[in-house]
C-alpha positions in Angstrom: 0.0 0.0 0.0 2.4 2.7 1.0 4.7 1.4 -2.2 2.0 2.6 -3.9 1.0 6.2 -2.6 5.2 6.7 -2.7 4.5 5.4 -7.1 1.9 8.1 -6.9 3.5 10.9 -4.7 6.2 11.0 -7.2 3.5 11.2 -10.0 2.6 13.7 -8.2 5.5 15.6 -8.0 6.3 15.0 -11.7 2.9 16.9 -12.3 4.1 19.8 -10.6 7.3 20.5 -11.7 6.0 20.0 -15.3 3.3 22.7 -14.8 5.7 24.8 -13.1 7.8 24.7 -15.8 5.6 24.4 -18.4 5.8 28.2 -20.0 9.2 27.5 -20.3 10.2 26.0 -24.0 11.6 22.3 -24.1 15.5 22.6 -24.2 16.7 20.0 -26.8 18.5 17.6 -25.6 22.4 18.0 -25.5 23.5 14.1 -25.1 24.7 14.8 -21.3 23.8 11.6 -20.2 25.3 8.2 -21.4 23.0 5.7 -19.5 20.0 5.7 -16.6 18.7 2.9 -14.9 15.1 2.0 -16.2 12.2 -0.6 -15.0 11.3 -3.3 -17.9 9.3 -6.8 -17.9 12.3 -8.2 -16.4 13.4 -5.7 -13.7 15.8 -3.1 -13.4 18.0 -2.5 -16.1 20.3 0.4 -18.1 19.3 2.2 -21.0 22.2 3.3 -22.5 22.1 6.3 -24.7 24.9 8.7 -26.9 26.9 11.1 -25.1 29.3 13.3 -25.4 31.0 16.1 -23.1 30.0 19.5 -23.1 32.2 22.3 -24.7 34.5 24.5 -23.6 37.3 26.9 -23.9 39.6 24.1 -25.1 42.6 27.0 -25.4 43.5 26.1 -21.5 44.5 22.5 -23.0 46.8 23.4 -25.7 50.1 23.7 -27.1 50.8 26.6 -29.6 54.6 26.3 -31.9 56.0 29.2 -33.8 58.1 28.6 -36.7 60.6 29.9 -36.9 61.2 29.9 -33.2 63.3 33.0 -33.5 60.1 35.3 -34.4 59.1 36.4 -31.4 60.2 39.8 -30.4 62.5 40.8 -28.2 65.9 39.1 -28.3 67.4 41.4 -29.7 65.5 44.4 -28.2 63.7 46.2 -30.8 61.3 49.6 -31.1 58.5 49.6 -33.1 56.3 52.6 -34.6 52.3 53.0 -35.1 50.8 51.7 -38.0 48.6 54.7 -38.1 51.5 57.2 -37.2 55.1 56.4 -38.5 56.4 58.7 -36.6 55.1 57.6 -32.7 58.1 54.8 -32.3 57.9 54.3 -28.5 57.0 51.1 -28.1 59.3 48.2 -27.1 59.5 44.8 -27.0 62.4 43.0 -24.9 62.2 39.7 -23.9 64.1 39.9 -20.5 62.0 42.5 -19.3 58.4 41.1 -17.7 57.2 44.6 -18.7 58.5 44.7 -22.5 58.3 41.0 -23.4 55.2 39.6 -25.6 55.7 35.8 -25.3 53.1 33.3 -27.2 51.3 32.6 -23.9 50.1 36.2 -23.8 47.8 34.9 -27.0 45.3 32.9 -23.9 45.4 34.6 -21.3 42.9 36.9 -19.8 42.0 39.3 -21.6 40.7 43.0 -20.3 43.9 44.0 -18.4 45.0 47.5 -18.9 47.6 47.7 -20.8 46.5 44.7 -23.1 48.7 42.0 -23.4 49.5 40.4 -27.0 51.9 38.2 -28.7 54.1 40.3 -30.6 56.9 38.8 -34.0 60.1 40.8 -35.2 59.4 43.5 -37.6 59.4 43.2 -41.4 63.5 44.4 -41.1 64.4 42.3 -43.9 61.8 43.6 -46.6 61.2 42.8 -49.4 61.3 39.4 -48.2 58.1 38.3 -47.3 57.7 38.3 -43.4 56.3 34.6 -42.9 55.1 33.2 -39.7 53.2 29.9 -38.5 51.0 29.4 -35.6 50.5 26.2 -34.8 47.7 25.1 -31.8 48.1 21.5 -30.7 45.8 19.0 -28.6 47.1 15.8 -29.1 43.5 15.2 -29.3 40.6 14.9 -31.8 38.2 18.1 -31.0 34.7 19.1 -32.7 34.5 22.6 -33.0 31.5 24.1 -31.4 32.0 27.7 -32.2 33.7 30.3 -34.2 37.6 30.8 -34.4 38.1 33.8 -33.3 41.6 35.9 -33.6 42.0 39.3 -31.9 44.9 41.4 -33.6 46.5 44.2 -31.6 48.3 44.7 -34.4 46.2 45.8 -38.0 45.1 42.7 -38.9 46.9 40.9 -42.0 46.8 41.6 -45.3 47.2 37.7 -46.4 46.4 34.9 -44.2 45.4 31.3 -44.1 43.7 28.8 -41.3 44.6 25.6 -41.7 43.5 22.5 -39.8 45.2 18.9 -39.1 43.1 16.0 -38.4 46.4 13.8 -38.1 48.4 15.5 -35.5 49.7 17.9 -37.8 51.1 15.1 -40.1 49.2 16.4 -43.1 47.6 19.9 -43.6 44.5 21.3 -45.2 42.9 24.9 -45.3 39.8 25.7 -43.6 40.0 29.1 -45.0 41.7 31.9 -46.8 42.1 36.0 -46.1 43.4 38.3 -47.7 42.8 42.5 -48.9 42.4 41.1 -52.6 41.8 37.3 -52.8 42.1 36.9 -56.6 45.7 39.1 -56.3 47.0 36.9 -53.6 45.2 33.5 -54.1 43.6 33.6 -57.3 40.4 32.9 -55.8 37.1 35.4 -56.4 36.4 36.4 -52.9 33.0 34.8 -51.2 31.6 35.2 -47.6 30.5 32.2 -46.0 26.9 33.6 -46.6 27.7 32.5 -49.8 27.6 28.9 -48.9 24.7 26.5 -49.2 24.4 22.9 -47.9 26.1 21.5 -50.8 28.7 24.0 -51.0 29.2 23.9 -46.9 32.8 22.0 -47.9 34.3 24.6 -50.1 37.1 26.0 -49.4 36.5 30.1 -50.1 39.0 33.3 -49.7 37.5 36.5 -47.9 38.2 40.0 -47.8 36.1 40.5 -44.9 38.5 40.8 -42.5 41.7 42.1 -43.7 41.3 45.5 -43.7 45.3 47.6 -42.6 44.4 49.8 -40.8 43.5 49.2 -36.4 40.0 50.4 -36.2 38.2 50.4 -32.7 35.5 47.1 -33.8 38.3 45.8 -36.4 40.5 44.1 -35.0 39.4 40.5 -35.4 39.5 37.5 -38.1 36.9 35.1 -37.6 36.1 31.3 -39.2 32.5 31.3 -38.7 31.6 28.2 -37.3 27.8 28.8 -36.1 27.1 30.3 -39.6 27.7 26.8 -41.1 25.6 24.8 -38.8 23.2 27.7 -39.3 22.5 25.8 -43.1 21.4 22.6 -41.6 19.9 24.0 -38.0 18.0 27.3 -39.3 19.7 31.1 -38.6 19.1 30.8 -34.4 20.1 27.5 -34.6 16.3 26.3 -33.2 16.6 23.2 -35.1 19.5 21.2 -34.1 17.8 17.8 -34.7 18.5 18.4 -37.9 22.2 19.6 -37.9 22.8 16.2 -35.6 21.0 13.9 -38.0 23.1 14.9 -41.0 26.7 15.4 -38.7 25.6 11.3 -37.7 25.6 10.2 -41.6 27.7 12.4 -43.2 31.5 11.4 -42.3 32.8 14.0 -44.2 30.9 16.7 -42.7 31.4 16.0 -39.5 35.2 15.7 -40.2 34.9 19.5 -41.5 34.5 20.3 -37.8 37.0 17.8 -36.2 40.7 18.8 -35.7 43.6 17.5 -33.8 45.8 20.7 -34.6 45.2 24.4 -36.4 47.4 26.3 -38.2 48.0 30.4 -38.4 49.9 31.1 -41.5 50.4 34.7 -41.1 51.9 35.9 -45.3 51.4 39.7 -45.1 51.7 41.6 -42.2 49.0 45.8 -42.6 50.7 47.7 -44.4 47.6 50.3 -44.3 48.4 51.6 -47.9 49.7 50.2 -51.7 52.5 50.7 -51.0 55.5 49.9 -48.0 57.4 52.8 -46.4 60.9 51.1 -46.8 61.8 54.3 -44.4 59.6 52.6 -41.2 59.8 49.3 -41.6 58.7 49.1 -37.7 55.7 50.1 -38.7 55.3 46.0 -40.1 55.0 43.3 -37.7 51.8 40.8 -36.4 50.7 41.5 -32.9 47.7 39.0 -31.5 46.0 39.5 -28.5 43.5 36.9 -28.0 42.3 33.5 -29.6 39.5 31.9 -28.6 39.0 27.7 -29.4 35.5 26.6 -28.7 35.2 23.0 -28.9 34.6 19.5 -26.9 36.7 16.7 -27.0 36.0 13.9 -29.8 34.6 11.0 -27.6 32.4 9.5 -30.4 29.2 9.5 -28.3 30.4 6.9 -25.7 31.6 9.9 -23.0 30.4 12.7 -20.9 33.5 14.1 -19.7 37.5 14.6 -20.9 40.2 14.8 -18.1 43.1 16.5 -19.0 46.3 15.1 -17.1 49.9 15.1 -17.4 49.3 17.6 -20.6 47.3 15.2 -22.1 43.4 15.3 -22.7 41.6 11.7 -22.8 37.3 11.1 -23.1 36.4 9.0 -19.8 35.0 6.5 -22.0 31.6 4.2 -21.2 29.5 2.2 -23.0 32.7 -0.4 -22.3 34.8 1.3 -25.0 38.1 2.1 -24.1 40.7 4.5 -25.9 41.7 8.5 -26.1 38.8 8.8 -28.0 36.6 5.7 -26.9 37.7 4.4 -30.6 37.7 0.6 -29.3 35.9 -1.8 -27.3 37.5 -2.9 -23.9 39.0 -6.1 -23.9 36.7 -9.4 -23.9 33.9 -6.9 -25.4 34.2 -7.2 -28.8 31.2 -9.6 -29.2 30.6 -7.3 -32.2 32.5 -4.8 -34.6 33.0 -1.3 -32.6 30.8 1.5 -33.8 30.3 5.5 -32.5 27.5 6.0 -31.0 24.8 7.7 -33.1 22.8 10.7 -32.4 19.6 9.3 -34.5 17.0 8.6 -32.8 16.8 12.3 -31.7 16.7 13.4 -28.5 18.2 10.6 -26.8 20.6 9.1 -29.6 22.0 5.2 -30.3 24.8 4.4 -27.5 25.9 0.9 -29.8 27.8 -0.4 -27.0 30.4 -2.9 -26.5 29.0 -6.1 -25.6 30.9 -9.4 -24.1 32.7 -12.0 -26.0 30.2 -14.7 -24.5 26.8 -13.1 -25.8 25.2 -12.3 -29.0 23.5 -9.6 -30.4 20.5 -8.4 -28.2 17.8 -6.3 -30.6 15.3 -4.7 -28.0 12.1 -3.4 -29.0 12.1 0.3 -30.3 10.6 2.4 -27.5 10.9 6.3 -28.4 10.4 7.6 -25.1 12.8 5.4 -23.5 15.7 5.8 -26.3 17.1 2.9 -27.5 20.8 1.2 -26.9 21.3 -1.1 -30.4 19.4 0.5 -32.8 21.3 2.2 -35.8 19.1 5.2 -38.1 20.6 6.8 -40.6 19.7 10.5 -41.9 19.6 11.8 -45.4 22.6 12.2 -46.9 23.6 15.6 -48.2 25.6 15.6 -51.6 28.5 18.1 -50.6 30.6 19.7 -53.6 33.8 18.6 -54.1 37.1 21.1 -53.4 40.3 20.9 -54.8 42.0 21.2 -51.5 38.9 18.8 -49.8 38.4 15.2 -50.6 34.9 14.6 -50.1 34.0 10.9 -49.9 30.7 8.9 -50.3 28.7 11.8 -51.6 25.7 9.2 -52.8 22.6 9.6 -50.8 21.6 6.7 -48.7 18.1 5.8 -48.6 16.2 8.0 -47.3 13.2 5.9 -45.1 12.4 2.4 -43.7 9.8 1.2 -42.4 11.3 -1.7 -40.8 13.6 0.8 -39.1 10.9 3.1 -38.3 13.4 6.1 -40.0 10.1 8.9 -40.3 9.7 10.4 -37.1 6.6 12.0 -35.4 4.1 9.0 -37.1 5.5 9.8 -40.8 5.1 6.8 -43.3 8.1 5.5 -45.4 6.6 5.5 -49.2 9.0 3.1 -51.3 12.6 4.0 -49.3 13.2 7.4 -50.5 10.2 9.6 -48.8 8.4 9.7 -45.5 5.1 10.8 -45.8 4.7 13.3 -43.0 2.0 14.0 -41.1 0.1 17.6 -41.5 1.6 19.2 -38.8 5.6 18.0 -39.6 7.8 18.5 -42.7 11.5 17.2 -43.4 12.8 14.7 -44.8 12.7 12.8 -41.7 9.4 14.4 -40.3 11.7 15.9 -38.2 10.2 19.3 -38.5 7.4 20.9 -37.1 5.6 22.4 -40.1 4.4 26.0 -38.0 8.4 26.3 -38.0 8.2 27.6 -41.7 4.9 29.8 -40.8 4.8 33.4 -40.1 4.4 33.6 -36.0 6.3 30.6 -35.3 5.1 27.5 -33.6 3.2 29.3 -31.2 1.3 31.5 -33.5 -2.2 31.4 -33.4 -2.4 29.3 -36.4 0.2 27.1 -35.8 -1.9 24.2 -34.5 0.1 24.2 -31.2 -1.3 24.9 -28.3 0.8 28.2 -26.7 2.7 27.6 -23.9 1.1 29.5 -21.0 1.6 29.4 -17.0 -0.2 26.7 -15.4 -3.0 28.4 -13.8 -2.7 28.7 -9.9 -5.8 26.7 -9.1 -4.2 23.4 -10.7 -1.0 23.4 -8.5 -3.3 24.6 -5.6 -5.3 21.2 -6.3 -1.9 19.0 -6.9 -0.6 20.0 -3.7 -3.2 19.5 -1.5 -3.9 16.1 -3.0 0.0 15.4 -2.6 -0.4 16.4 1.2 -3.4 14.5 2.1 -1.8 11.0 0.4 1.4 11.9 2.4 -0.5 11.6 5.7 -2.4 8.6 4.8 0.7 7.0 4.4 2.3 8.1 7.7 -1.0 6.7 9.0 -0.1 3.0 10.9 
C-alpha cells in the first residue's frame, strides 16, 4: 500500500514541476547523459544512450609552436612605430624584461587587463622578403569545434592569411579558410563570404576579404572562421533546429570531419601595411601583434563519454559504454562480441549508445521504445551531396536511402513510401518528419495558427489542487 502512494507521490510531483515549468520552452537535448537505470518486464536494467562532453574553452588544453622559433620579439630588443603614425616609435619589446616582453602565452590569457597583453613577431627588417610566420595550436586530441575561431589582432590585422587545420596531428595539412585585402591578387580565388555557402557548397574552401582591412580600427580588429554560420545551413539562422544539424553530422562522415581537428594552423603571409605601397623608411611600422584566440570546442569521444580529463598535458574522453581508448575508438578487452561503432545521435533526442558487448553473448535487438531511447538500434539520416574542393576530398557523396519502415526512420508517425520519402503528417515537414511544419509559418510554432497549443503558466488553481492532493496522500501514508 504505502509502495504505492510513494509510485503516486512521485507522479505527483512529476505533475508539478512540469506545470511549473511548463511556460518555459523544451530545451533540446544536449547528449549529457550516457546511460539511466530503467524498470522493464524483467526488472531493473540500463538504457544506455549517446553522449558526449560538453564544450568549452579548449585553449586552456593546448600547445601553440611558432616557426621559426626566433620570431618572437624581443631578443634582440627592438622599437617599433604606429601603424597609423610612422612617426610615434615608442613602443618596445624586450624579452628579458616582464614589462616589455610579448611571449606566445600572452595569446590565452585573460583578456581585459590595462595595458592589453598580446603576442608580438620581429618587424618586417628584412623587406622585401616576405615576413612569414606559423601558428601552430596543438591538442594531441581529436576536438569538434563548437563555435567560431576567433583571432584578436593588436596589431592591424593581416593583409594575407590562411587557417589551416590537421586532423592527423599535424602530419598532413588542409585549409579551412583563406584572407586576404584582394583574394584573386593573392590566391587567385574570387572572394565569397560564408553567406555564400549553401548545404552543398558547406565543404568549399572560399577566400575572404572581410577581415583584412590595414588599418587598427576600434571594432576591427578581429578574423573570424565562422563556425555557427555553417551549422546555421542545416539548424535554421538561431540555430532552433539542431535535430537536424545532428541527424546529418551522424551520416555524413565528411561533414562532421569538416569540424574535427587534432591541430590548427595560423599562417600569417602579409603583415597591414595600411596603404599600396611599404614605407621602406619605417619598416617598424610591419609586424603581427595577437591579442587573444579563442578555441570553442569539446573533446571527440564518439558519443560513448560525458566528460575529458586532462592530465599530465594530455586530454583523454572518460570512456563508457565499455569502450576504451583517447577517443573511446575501441571496445574494452573481452567486449568485442561485435564490430566497434560510435554511437549515433539518431534517434533524436536521446541518440543510439551501440555499446560494446561481451565476447560470451550475441546480439541483443530490443524493441524500439521512443520515449525510452534505444541502446542497439542504428538510423541513418539523409545524406547531403556536398561539392567537391580541390584542397577537400569529399567521400561517399551518394545519398543513402532516405526511409524504412522496418527501421521506423520517419519520425513523429511519418510513413516511409517506397525508401526514399516519408510521408509526414500535416503538422511536420522534413525529410525525416523531423520538423514541425508551424516552423516555416509566419508567427512561429506558437502563433495562433500554428496548430500548437501556446505555452502558458499553469494556472494557480491546478497546483493549488496537486498539492493539496499530494499532502493528504502523504498523511495517509504516515497513518499506521
Amino acid at each position: 500500500m504505502r509502495f504505492h502512494i510513494a509510485l503516486t507521490l512521485q507522479a505527483l510531483w512529476t505533475g508539478v514541476c512540469q506545470a511549473a515549468m511548463q511556460h518555459y520552452p523544451a530545451a533540446w537535448g544536449h547528449y549529457d547523459v550516457c546511460k539511466s537505470q530503467i524498470y522493464t518486464d524483467e526488472g531493473l536494467t540500463w538504457d544506455y544512450m549517446a553522449c558526449q562532453p560538453e564544450a568549452t574553452d579548449m585553449t586552456q588544453y593546448l600547445k601553440v609552436t611558432l616557426d621559426p622559433p626566433n620570431i618572437t620579439c624581443g631578443d634582440p630588443p627592438e622599437t617599433y612605430c604606429a601603424l597609423e603614425n610612422p612617426y610615434m616609435c615608442n613602443n618596445e619589446c624586450d624579452a628579458s624584461t616582464d614589462e616589455l616582453a610579448h611571449p606566445p602565452e600572452l595569446m590565452f590569457d585573460i583578456e581585459g587587463r590595462n595595458p592589453t597583453t598580446f603576442w608580438q613577431s620581429t618587424s618586417w627588417k628584412k623587406y622585401p622578403k616576405a615576413l612569414l610566420v606559423n601558428l601552430t595550436l596543438s591538442w594531441n586530441k581529436t576536438i569538434e569545434l563548437t563555435d567560431d575561431i576567433v583571432l584578436t589582432f593588436e596589431s592591424g590585422r593581416p593583409e594575407q592569411m590562411v587557417l589551416e587545420k590537421s586532423l592527423d596531428y599535424g602530419r598532413t595539412w588542409q585549409p579551412y579558410q583563406f584572407y586576404a585585402t584582394d583574394c584573386l591578387d593573392a590566391f587567385t580565388m574570387e572572394p565569397k563570404t560564408v553567406q555564400d555557402l549553401t548545404q552543398h557548397t558547406l565543404l568549399d574552401i572560399i577566400c575572404t576579404e572581410d577581415y583584412s582591412r590595414g588599418y587598427v580600427w576600434k571594432n576591427d580588429k578581429t578574423v573570424r572562421f565562422e563556425i555557427k554560420d555553417r551549422f546555421a545551413l542545416f539548424a535554421g539562422p538561431r540555430l532552433h533546429n539542431m535535430a537536424s544539424l545532428y541527424g546529418q553530422l551522424d551520416t555524413t562522415k565528411n561533414l562532421r570531419d569538416f569540424f574535427t581537428i587534432t591541430d590548427l594552423r595560423i599562417r600569417l603571409l602579409r603583415p597591414a601595411t595600411g596603404a599600396t605601397m611599404v614605407d621602406e623608411n619605417n619598416l617598424s611600422r610591419y609586424f603581427y601583434a595577437i591579442s587573444d584566440i579563442k578555441v570553442q570546442g569539446r573533446c571527440k569521444c564518439n558519443l560513448h563519454a560525458i566528460s575529458c580529463v586532462y592530465d599530465k598535458d594530455k586530454l583523454s574522453c572518460e570512456c563508457e559504454h565499455n569502450t576504451t581508448g583517447p577517443d573511446c575508438g575501441r571496445c574494452k578487452r573481452n567486449y568485442q562480441g561485435r564490430a566497434w561503432s560510435a554511437g549515433s545521435y539518431l534517434p533524436i533526442p536521446k541518440g543510439t549508445a551501440n555499446i560494446c558487448i561481451p565476447n560470451n553473448i550475441g546480439p541483443v535487438i530490443r524493441p524500439n521504445v521512443s520515449s525510452l531511447g534505444v541502446a542497439n538500434r542504428k538510423e541513418v539520416a539523409p545524406q547531403v551531396a556536398l561539392s567537391t574542393a580541390p584542397s577537400v576530398h569529399v567521400a561517399n557523396s551518394k545519398r543513402a536511402r532516405v526511409c524504412d519502415n522496418e527501421l521506423l526512420r520517419c519520425q513523429n508517425g511519418g510513413v516511409c513510401v517506397n525508401n526514399v520519402r516519408c510521408n509526414c503528417p500535416a503538422t511536420y515537414s522534413g525529410l525525416l518528419c523531423e520538423k514541425p511544419r508551424c516552423n516555416s509559418e509566419l508567427g512561429g510554432c506558437r502563433g495562433p495558427d500554428s496548430g500548437q497549443a501556446p505555452l502558458k503558466p499553469p494556472s494557480a488553481l491546478r497546483l493549488l489542487l496537486l498539492l493539496v492532493l499530494g499532502s493528504v496522500l502523504l498523511r495517509e501514508a504516515a497513518m499506521p
